[in-house]
N, C-alpha and C positions, 0 to 999 in steps of 0.2 A: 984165393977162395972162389968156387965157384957157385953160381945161384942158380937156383929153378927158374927164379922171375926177378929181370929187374924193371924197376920203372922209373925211368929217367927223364930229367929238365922240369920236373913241377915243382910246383910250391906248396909243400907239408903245410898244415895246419892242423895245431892242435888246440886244446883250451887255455894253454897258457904262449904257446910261440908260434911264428909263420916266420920260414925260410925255406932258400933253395934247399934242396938236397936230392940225390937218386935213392931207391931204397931197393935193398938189394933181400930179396927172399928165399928162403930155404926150407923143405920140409912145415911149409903153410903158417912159419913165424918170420916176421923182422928179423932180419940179422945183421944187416949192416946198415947203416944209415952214413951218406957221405960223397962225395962228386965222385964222375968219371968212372961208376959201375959200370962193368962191360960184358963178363966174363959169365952170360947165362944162358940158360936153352931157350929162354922169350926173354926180348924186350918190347917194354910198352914205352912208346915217347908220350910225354903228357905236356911237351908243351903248351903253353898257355893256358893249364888246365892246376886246376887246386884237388891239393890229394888230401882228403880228410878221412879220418875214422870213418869206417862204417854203420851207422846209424843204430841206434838202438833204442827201439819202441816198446819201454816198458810198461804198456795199458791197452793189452789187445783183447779183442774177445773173436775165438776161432771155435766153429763147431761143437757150439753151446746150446744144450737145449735151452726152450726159449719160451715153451708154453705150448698147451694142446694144438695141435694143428700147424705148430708155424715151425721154421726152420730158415736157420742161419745163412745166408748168403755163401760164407766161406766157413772151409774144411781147412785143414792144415795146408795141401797142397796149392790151393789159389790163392787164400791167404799171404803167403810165405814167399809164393811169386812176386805177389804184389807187393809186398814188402821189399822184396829187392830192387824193383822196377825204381820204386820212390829213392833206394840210394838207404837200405838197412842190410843189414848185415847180423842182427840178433831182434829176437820180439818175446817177448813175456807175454804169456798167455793165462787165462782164469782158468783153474782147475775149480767146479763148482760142487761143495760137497752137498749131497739132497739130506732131507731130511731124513735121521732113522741110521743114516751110512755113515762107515768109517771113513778116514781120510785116505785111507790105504787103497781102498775099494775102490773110492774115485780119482785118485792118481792112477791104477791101471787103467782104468777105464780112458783115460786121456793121455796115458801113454801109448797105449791101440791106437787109439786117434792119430797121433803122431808119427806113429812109425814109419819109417821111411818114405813118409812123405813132404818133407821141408825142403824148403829152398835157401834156408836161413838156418842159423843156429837158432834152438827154443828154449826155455825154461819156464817153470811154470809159478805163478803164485797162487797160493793154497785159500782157498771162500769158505771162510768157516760161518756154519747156517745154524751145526748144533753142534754147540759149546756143551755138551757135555763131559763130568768129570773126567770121565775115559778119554773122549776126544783130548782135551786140556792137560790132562794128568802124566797120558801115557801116549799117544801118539803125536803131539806136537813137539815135546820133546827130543822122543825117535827122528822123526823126521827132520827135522832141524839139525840133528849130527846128521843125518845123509844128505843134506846140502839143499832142502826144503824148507830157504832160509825169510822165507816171507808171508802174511797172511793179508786177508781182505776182512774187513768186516762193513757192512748196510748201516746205514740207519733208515732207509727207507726201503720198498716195493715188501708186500707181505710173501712169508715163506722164505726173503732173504736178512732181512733184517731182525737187528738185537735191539735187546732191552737195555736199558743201561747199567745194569746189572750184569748182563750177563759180557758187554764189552768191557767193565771193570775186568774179569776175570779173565776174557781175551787178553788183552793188554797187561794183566798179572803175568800170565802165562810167557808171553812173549820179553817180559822184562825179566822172567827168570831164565829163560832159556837164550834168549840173544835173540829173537828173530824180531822184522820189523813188520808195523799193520800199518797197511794202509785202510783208510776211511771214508767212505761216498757221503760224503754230508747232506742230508735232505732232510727234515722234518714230515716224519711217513703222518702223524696225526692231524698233522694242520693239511696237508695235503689233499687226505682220505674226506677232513670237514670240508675242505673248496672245494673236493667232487661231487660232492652231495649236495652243497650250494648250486653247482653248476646244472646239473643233473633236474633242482628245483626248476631251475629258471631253461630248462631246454638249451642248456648248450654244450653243443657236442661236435662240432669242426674242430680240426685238426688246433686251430688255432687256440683251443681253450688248453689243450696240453701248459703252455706256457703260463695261462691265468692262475692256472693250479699250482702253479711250483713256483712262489717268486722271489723273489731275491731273502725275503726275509725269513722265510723257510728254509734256505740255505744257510743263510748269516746266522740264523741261531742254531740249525744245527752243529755248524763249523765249531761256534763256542763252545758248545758244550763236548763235542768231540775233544779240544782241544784241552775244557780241563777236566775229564775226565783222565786223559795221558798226564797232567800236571798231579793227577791224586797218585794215582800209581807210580811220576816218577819214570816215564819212559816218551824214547821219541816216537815222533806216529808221522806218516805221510799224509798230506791233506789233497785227495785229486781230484781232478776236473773243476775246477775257480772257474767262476763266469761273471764272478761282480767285484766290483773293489768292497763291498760291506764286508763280505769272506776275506778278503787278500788283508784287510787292515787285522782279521781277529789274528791271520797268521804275521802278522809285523808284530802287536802290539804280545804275543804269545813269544816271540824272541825276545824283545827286550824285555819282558821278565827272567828272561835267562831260558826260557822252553828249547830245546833241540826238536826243531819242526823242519821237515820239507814242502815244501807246496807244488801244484804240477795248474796247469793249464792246457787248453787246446786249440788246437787251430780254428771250429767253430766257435769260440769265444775271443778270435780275432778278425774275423769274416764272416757272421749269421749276427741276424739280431732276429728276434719274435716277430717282424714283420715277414720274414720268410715262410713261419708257416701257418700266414693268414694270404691264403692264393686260390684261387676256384678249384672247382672238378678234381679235389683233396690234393693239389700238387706241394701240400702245405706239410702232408704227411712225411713225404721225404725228409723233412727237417727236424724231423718229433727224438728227441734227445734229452736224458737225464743228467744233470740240469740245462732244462730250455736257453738257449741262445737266448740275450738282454738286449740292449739298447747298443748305441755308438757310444757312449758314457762310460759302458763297460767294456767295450771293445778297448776304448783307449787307457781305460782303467788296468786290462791284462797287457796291455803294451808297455806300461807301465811296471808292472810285477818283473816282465819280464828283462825292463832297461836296468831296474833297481835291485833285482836280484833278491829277491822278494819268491817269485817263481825257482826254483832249482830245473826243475822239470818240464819238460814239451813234448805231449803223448798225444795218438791219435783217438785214443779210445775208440779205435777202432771197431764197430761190432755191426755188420753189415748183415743189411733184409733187402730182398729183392721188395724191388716200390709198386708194379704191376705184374702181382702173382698172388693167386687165395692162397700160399702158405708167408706168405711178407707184409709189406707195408698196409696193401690193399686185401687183408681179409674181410670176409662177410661182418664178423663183429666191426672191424675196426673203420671198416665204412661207414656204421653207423655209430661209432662212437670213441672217440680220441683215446681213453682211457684201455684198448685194444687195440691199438695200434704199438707194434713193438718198436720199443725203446733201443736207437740208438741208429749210426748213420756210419758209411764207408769212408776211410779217411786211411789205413795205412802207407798207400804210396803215395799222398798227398802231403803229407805231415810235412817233409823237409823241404821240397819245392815250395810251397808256401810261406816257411817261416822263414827261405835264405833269398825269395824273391821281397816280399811283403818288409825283412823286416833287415838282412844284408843290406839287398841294393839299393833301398828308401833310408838308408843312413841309422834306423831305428837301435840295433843292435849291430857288434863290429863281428869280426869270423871268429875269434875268440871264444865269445859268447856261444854263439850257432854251436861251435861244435860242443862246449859244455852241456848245453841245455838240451841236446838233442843225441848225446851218446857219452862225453865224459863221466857227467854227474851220474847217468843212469848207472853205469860201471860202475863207480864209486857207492852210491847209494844200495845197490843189491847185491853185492857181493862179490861181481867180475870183473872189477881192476884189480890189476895194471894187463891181466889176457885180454881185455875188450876194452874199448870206448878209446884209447889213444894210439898212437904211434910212436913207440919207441922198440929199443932192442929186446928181442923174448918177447913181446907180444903177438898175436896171433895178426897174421895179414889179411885185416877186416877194412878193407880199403874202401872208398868210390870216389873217382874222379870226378870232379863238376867243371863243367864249363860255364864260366859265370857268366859268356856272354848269349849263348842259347839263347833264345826267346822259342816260347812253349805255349799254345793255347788248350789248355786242359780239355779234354774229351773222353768222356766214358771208356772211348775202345783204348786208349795209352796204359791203363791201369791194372790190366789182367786178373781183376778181383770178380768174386761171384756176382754183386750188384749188379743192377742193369740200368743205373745211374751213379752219378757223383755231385755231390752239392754243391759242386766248385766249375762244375760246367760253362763254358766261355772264359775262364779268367785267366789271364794272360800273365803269365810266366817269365822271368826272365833268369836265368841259373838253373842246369838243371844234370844228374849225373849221368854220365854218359857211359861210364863202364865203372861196374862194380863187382868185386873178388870177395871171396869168401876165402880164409885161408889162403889166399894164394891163389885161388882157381877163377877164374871168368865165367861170373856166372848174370851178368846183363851186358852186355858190350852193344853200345849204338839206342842205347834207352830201349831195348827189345832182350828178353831172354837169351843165352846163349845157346847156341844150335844144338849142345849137350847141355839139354835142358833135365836132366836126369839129379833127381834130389837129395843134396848130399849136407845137411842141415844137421845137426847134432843136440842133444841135447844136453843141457850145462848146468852140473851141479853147481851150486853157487856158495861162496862163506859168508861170513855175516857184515855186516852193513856196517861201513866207515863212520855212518849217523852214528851207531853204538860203540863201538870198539876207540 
């Protein structure tokens, strides 16, 4: 048998095994797994190096409008790069439907967006804003056999969030039809009363973002998110946890029998709300829905994620340039927190951080790493046993790490549209050093491949292992 590419003397890691093996690829799938491949047009020796799935970041946000005047850091193509820089190899992206529009309308509209410009495989999850009958009745259904097998629904920012009413009927929908919703948990009223508190009393730094959204406004949305899916009888994703008050409704929602996933993120293992109380607004850079907590809750998601509590580890990626009037620093949002948009650059950060932070500090073992950070994703949306593992017939979504790398994070390593990263100075140890897409090399030496030409795909998806 001969291979297109082999890569030989590493050590596979998957979510359940690490051992030696060579792996011998064909036509951009697995096909042999086993010593002493030889017989190909490239070898890659990986000595000393760990072969893991390719990363898959299912919580991204890429060339998303975002509000009058302002505009998203990344497009499909910087995005996707950067994606791959960090060691992914697939990203799930928000399709966001507006008000008034069909799902259809704004799936082309973000399939334009896409088009041949990825650097990564894409697929997208579907933002339902207006649940109407037609919406619910007749297009989530459709789409759902075509492989648009996931939704989103708010509880919080106005224009995107439901009623609870009308997520009842989301969550009808999707327990009739197979698909799975995930859930931003936020209490948009109590929030709207703290800004108008805030607002009272003159305060408007960066730092009141945080006062406004606090744990307990999460906590109770979580709940009631959680039995709202308990009425209907269906499982729901619960993403971005930033406190243990959230992470226990999702324990205590299992042991009544609930099928729940929960997700976390890197700034809920490394920010806390002192980050963005900093002068000359460098506070804004940090401004994220739900605000970064205390070290209480940092250890608390360390936690989620030792106990398996967490399934999920996403970057929620959704990047704004920090000094430009269409980003961080617009005119409104200079003067006031509540205009400054939501949310911070994190896709090539996501897995250097959790295999440095949480691998080499003993926290979680590589088992773990690769479940939470591309098995489960596979599993949970629909694209296992083609993504998130290595085995035979799967697709060659590779990246090599060198665990012994030491890395000090800097803005220019990242090749995203930001013109910051919140992770600035922090010192890295494991990091991937050549990452395939299908088979092909498309970061080699932690730098883009010199056919840097975008050959990303987009992936219809079946439905969720959580349901089936």
């Amino acid at each position: 048998m001969r291979f297109d590419t082999v890569i030989r003397h590493g050590t596979v890691v998957t979510a359940s095994d690490t051992f030696k093996s060579d792996i011998g690829i064909r036509d951009g799938r697995i096909v042999a797994l086993a010593a002493e491949l030889t017989d190909a047009d490239e070898i890659i020796d990986a000595t000393g190096l760990l072969v893991l799935p390719g990363g898959i970041d299912s919580h991204v946000h890429l060339d998303q409008p975002s509000g009058d005047g302002i505009v998203m850091a990344d497009d499909f193509d910087s995005g996707t790069r950067s994606a791959a820089i960090g060691g992914n190899t697939t990203v799930m992206a928000f399709c966001i439907q507006e008000k008034g529009q069909s799902l259809r309308e704004a799936l082309k509209i973000y399939h334009a967006k896409a088009e041949d410009k990825c650097h990564v495989d894409v697929s997208f999850h579907m933002v339902i804003t207006d649940p109407t009958p037609e919406v619910l009745g007749q297009e989530v259904p459709a789409l759902v056999e075509d492989g648009y097998t996931s939704m989103k629904v708010f509880m919080t920012y106005e224009g995107l969030r439901l009623r609870d009413d009308e997520i009842l009927a989301t969550l009808d929908t999707a327990r009739r039809t197979g698909a799975l919703v995930m859930v931003h948990c936020e209490n948009e009223d109590a929030i709207r009363y703290l800004i108008g508190r805030h607002e009272e009393e003159g305060k408007f730094a960066p730092k009141f973002h945080a006062t406004t959204r606090p744990v307990a406004a999460e906590r109770e949305a979580t709940h009631r998110a959680l039995s709202l899916a308990e009425i209907v009888d269906v499982p729901i994703v619960i993403v971005h946890v930033s406190n243990r008050e959230a992470m226990e409704e999702i324990r205590r929602a299992r042991q009544r029998g609930q099928k729940i996933a929960g997700e976390t993120c890197p700034q809920y293992l490394m920010l806390t709300a002192d980050d963005l109380d900093q002068d000359a607004l460098e506070g804004a850079k940090y401004v994220c829905s739900p605000p970064p907590r205390d070290e209480a809750s940092q250890d608390a998601c360390w936690e989620g994620l030792e106990q398996g509590v967490f399934d999920l580890f996403s970057s929620d990626h959704c990047p704004f340039r920090f000094d430009d009037p269409e980003g961080k620093l617009n005119e409104k949002g200079k003067r006031h927190f509540r205009w400054i948009p939501n949310g911070i650059p994190g896709v090539a950060t996501r897995l250097p951080i959790l295999f440095s932070e949480g691998v080499m500090r003993g926290r979680i073992d590589l088992n773990t790493f690769v479940a939470v950070t591309a098995t489960n994703h596979a599993k949970l949306y629909g694209l296992y046993p083609r993504k998130g593992t290595i085995a035979i017939g799967s697709d060659a979504d590779l990246a090599l790490w060198d665990p012994e790398k030491r890395t000090t994070l800097t803005n220019d390593l990242l090749h995203h549209g930001a013109d910051y990263t919140p992770y600035e100075g922090l010192d890295i140890q494991g990091w991937p050093t050549r990452v395939l897409l299908r088979g092909r090399t498309i970061v080699k030496d932690g730098k883009p491949a010199e056919s840097d030409t975008p050959t990303g795909t987009y992936l219809p998806r079946g439905k969720s292992a959580l349901i089936r």
